[in-house]
C-alpha positions in Angstrom: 0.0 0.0 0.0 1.7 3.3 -1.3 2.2 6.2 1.5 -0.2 9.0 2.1 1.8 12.2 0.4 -1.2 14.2 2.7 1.2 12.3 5.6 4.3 13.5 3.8 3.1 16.9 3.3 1.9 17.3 6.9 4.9 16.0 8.1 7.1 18.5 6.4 5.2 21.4 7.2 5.9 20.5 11.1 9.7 20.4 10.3 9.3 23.5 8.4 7.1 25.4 11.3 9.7 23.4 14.0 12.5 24.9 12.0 10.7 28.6 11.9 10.4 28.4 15.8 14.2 27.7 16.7 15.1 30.6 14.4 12.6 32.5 16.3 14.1 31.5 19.5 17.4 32.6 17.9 16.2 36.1 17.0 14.8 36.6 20.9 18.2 36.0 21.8 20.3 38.4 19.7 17.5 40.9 20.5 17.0 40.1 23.6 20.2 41.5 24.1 19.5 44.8 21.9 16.2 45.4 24.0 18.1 45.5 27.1 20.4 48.4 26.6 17.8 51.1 26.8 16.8 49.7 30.2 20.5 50.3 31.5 21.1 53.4 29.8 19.8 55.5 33.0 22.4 53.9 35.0 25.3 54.1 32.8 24.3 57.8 32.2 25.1 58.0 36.3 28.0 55.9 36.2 30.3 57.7 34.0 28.6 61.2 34.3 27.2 61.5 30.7 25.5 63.7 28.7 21.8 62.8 26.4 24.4 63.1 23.8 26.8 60.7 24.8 24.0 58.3 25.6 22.5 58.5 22.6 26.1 57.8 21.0 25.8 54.6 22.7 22.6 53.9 21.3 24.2 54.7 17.6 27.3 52.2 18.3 24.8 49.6 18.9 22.9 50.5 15.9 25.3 50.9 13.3 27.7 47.8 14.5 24.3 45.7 14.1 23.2 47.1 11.2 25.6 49.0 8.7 27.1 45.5 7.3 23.8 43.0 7.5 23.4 44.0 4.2 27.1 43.1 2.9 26.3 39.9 4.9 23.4 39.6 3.4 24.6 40.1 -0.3 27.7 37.2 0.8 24.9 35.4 2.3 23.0 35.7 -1.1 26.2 33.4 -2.8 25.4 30.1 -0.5 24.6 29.3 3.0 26.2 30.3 5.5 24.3 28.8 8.3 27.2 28.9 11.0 26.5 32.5 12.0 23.8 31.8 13.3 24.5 29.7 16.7 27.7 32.4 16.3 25.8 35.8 16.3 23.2 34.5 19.3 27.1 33.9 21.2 28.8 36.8 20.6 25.4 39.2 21.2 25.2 37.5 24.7 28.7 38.2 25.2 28.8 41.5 24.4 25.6 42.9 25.8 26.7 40.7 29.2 30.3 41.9 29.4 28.9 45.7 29.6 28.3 45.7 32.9 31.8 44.8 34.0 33.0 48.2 31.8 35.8 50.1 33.6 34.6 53.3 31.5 32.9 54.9 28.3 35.3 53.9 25.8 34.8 50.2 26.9 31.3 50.7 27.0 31.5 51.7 23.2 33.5 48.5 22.5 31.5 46.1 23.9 28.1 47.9 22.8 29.4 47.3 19.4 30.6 44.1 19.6 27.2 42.9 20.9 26.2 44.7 17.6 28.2 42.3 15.5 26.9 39.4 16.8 23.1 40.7 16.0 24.2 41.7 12.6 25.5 38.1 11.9 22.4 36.4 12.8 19.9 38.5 10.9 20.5 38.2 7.5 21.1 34.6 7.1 18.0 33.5 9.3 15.7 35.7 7.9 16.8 34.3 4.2 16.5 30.7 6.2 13.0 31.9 7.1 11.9 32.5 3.5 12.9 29.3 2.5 10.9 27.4 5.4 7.9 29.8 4.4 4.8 28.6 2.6 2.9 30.6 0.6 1.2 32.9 3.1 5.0 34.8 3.6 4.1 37.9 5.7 2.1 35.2 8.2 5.3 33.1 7.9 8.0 35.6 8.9 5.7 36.6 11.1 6.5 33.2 13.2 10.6 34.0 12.7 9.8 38.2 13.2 7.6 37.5 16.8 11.1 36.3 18.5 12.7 39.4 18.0 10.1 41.6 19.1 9.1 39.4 22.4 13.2 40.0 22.9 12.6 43.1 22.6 10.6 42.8 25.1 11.8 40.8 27.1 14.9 42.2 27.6 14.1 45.4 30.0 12.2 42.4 32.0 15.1 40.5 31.7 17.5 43.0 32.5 16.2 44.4 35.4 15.8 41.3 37.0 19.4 40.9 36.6 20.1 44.3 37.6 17.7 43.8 40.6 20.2 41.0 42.2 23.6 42.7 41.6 23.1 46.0 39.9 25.5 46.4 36.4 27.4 43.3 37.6 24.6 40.8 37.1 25.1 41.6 33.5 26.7 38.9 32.8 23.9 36.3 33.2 23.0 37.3 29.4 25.6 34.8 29.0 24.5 31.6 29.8 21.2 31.6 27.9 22.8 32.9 24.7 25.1 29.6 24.8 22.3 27.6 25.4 20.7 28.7 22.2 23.9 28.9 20.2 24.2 25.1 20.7 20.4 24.6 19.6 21.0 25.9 16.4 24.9 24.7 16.4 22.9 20.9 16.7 20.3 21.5 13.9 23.0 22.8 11.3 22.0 19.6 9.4 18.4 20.5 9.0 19.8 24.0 7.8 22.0 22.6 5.4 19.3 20.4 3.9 16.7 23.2 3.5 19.8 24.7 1.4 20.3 22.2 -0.7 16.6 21.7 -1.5 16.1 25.4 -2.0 19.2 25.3 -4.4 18.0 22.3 -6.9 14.7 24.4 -7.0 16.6 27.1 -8.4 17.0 25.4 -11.8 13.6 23.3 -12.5 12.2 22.1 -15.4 11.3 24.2 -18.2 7.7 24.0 -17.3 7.7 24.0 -13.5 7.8 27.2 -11.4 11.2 29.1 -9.7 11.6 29.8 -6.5 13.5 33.4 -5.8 14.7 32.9 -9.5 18.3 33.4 -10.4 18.1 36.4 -12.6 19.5 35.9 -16.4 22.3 37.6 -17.5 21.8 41.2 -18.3 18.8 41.0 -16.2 19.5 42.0 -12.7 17.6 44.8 -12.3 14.7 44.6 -9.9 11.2 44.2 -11.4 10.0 47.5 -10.1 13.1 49.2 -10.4 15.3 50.4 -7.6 13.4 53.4 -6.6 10.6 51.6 -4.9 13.2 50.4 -2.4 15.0 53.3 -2.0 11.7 55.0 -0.3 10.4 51.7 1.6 14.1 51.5 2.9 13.8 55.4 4.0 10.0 55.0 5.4 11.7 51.9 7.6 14.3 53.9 8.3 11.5 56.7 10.2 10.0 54.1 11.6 12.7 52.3 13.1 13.6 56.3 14.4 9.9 56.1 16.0 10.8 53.2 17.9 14.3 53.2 19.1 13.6 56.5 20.4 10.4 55.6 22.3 12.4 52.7 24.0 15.3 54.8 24.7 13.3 57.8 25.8 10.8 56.2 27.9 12.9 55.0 30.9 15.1 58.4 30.8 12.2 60.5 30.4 10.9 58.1 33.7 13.6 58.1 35.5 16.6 61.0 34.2 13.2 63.6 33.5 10.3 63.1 35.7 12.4 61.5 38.7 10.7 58.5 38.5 11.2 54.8 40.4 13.0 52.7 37.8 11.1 49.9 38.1 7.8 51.7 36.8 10.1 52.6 33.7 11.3 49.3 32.8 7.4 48.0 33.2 6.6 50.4 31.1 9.2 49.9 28.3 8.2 46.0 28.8 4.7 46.9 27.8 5.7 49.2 24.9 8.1 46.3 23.6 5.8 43.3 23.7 2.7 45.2 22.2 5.4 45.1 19.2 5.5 41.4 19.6 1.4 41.3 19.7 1.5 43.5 16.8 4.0 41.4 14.4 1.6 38.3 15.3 -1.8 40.2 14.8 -0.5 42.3 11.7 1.0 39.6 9.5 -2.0 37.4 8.8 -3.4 41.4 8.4 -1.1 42.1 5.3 -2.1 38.7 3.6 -5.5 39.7 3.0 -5.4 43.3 3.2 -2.2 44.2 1.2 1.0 44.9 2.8 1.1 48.4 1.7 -2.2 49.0 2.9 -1.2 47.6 6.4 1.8 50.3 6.7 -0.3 53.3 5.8 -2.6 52.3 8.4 0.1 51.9 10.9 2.1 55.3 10.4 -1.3 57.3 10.2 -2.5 55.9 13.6 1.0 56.0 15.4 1.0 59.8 14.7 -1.7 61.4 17.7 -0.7 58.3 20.0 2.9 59.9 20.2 1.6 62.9 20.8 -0.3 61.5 23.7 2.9 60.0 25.6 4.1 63.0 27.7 0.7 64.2 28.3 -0.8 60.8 29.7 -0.6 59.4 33.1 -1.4 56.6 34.8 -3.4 53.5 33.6 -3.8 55.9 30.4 0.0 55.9 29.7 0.4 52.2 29.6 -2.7 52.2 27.1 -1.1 55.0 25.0 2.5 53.0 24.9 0.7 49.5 24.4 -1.3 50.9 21.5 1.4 52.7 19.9 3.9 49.6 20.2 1.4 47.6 18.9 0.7 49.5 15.8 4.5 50.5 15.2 5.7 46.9 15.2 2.6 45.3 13.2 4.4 46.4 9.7 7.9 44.6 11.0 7.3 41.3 8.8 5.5 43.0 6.4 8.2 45.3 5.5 11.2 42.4 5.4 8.2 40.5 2.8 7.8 43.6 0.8 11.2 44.5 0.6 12.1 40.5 -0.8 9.8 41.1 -3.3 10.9 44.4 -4.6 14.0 42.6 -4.6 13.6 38.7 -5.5 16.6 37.9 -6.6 18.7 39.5 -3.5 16.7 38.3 -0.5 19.8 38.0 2.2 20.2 42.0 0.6 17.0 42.7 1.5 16.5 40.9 4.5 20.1 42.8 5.6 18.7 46.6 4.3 15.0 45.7 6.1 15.9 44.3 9.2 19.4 45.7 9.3 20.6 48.5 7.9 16.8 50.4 8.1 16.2 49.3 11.6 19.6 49.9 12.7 19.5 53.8 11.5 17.4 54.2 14.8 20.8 55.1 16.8 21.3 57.6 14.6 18.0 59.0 15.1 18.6 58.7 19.2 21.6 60.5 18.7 20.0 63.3 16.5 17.3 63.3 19.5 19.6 63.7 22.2 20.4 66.8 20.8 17.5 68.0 21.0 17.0 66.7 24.3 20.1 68.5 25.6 19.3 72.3 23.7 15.3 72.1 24.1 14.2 69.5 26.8 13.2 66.2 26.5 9.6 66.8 25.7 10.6 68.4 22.5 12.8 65.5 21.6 9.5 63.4 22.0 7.3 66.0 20.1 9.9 66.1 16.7 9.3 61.7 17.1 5.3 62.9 16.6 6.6 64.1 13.1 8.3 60.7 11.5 5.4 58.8 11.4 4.3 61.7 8.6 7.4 61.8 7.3 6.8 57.7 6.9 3.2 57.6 5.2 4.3 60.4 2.9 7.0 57.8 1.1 4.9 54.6 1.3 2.3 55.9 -0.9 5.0 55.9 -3.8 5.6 52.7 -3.0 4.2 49.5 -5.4 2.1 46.7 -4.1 3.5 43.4 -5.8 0.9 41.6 -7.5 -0.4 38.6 -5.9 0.6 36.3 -8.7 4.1 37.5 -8.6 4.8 37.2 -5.2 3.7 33.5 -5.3 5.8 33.0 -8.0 8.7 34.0 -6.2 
């Protein structure tokens, strides 16, 4: 009696939604690690004496380290797997994130900040191109399951981190450590599985004459994008505001808590904690969202709704600023897999280039944005620095609507 290929099928999507969920795990540990900095920011601003400036300067080595080469990874990434920096990045993020709190001064601070950085720059980029290939044909919903890990590190990591920082202050730190090797040997032990997916996405690369492509090699002379490369220049720059709106929200909240108001610390990282894992909530709710609405669609909604809720932060209080923060996290991160989705189809012949510009090099610009806001925190107060974030979100929906929708047959075809 001949097997069931229902059986086979079933079975396969299991591996493939298994395989999704260590990736996942792997992305909450290299953010993890990102999403706790913010938290210790206050406290490092004490330590060494610093300015809004200098911390935002911290906030930009972190960004840029983590996000200026993902997509030069994600272009060597693009020439054959490369699935070893993957348990490597979730190591050396854990490292360098937990080896901050032992930091004699600023400079080393910088150094370690950045290193953490690298780690988070190696691991994006090759799991998120890992991600596409263990997708089935609902994509956004799919890296949805891959995206959700990084955002619940996110938000986990102020929870995370102040527990640590509640037993021994800056010198608990280090317990960042131990779960990041944990994971690195997870996805050190299912290397094999990786490599196979590989393989299996590489012979569907050249099918029969008939049968359909998946992320086609482009032909000679053909390497253009299908909607030409101005279409990802403005969704790179409307990701770009976007990731501006939310690293400065998570940077801003526990100083405007605790450096501005005079706050208790602990109320700060619970609120950042609720800002963070609304973004989680968001990516989970807003994927299957951009399916059947559009992706585009999804964005403009997003970035039209964020714009009064920001404007609501530093007037709320109370039950009423958790609400605000939950509802604008939730609405900021809903677009996270959507954007990486859209930006491999704008660009389906480069996805580890895409997946490095989406999740890298666009979300990475928000240090540069805390710095830029630091400024302004310094010369004008920190309320203003939270009113000019009010303006992005504008700034954001203006570019999107210059931006194609791929048609539905083309994206299943790639």
């Amino acid at each position: 009696m001949g097997a069931n290929p229902d059986t086979g099928r079933v079975g396969h999507v299991q591996m493939q939604l298994s395989l999704l969920l260590l990736l996942s795990l792997g992305h909450l540990m290299v953010d993890l690690a990102q999403g706790a900095l913010p938290f210790f920011l206050p406290f490092f601003k004490d330590a060494f004496g610093l300015s809004y400036t200098a911390v935002g300067a911290i906030m930009l080595g972190s960004n840029l380290s983590s996000s200026v080469i993902q997509p030069v990874i994600g272009l060597w990434s693009d020439r054959g797997s490369r699935s070893w920096l993957l348990p490597l990045g979730c190591l050396v993020a854990g490292l360098g994130i937990g080896l901050t709190g032992l930091s004699p001064n600023y400079f080393t601070l910088m150094l370690l900040t950045v290193f953490c950085g690298l780690g988070v720059a190696a691991y994006h980029p090759e799991a998120s191109k890992t991600a596409r290939w263990a997708s089935g044909p609902q994509r956004a919903t799919s890296m949805a399951v891959f995206s959700v890990g990084g955002n619940f590190g996110f938000g986990l990591g102020p929870l995370f981190g102040g527990l640590l920082f509640a037993w021994a202050g800056l010198r608990g730190m280090p317990g960042f450590i131990l779960p990041a090797a944990a994971i690195a040997l997870v996805l050190w032990a299912v290397q094999p599985r990786i490599k196979a997916l590989a393989a299996e996405h590489q012979a569907r690369l050249v099918p029969p004459p008939s049968g359909p492509q998946l992320d086609p090699v482009p032909a000679a002379g053909a390497t253009a994008p299908p909607y030409g490369y101005l279409p990802v220049v403005l969704l790179l720059m409307a990701v770009c505001f976007r990731s501006w709106v939310h690293a400065g929200l998570s940077t801003y909240i526990p100083l405007y808590h605790v450096s501005y108001l005079g706050g208790d610390p602990m109320d700060a990282r619970d609120l950042q904690t609720v800002f963070l894992l609304s973004g989680a909530v968001g990516t989970l709710v807003g994927s299957p969202l951009a399916d059947r609405w559009g992706l585009k669609n999804l964005m403009m909604f997003s970035m039209t709704a964020q714009i009064p809720l920001i404007w609501l932060f530093p007037q709320t209080h109370g039950p009423w600023l958790y609400l605000v923060l939950a509802a604008t996290g939730f609405l900021g991160i809903s677009t996270f897999a959507a954007t990486v989705v859209l930006g491999q189809e704008l660009l389906p012949h480069r996805v580890g280039l895409a997946s490095g510009l989406m999740l890298g090099f666009a979300v990475g610009t928000g240090g540069l944005g805390v710095t830029l806001l630091g400024m302004v925190a310094d010369a004008f107060g920190v309320p203003a620095a939270l009113r000019v974030l009010a303006l992005l979100p504008a700034a954001a929906l203006f570019l999107i609507l210059f931006v194609p929708e791929p048609k539905a047959e083309a994206a299943r075809a790639h």
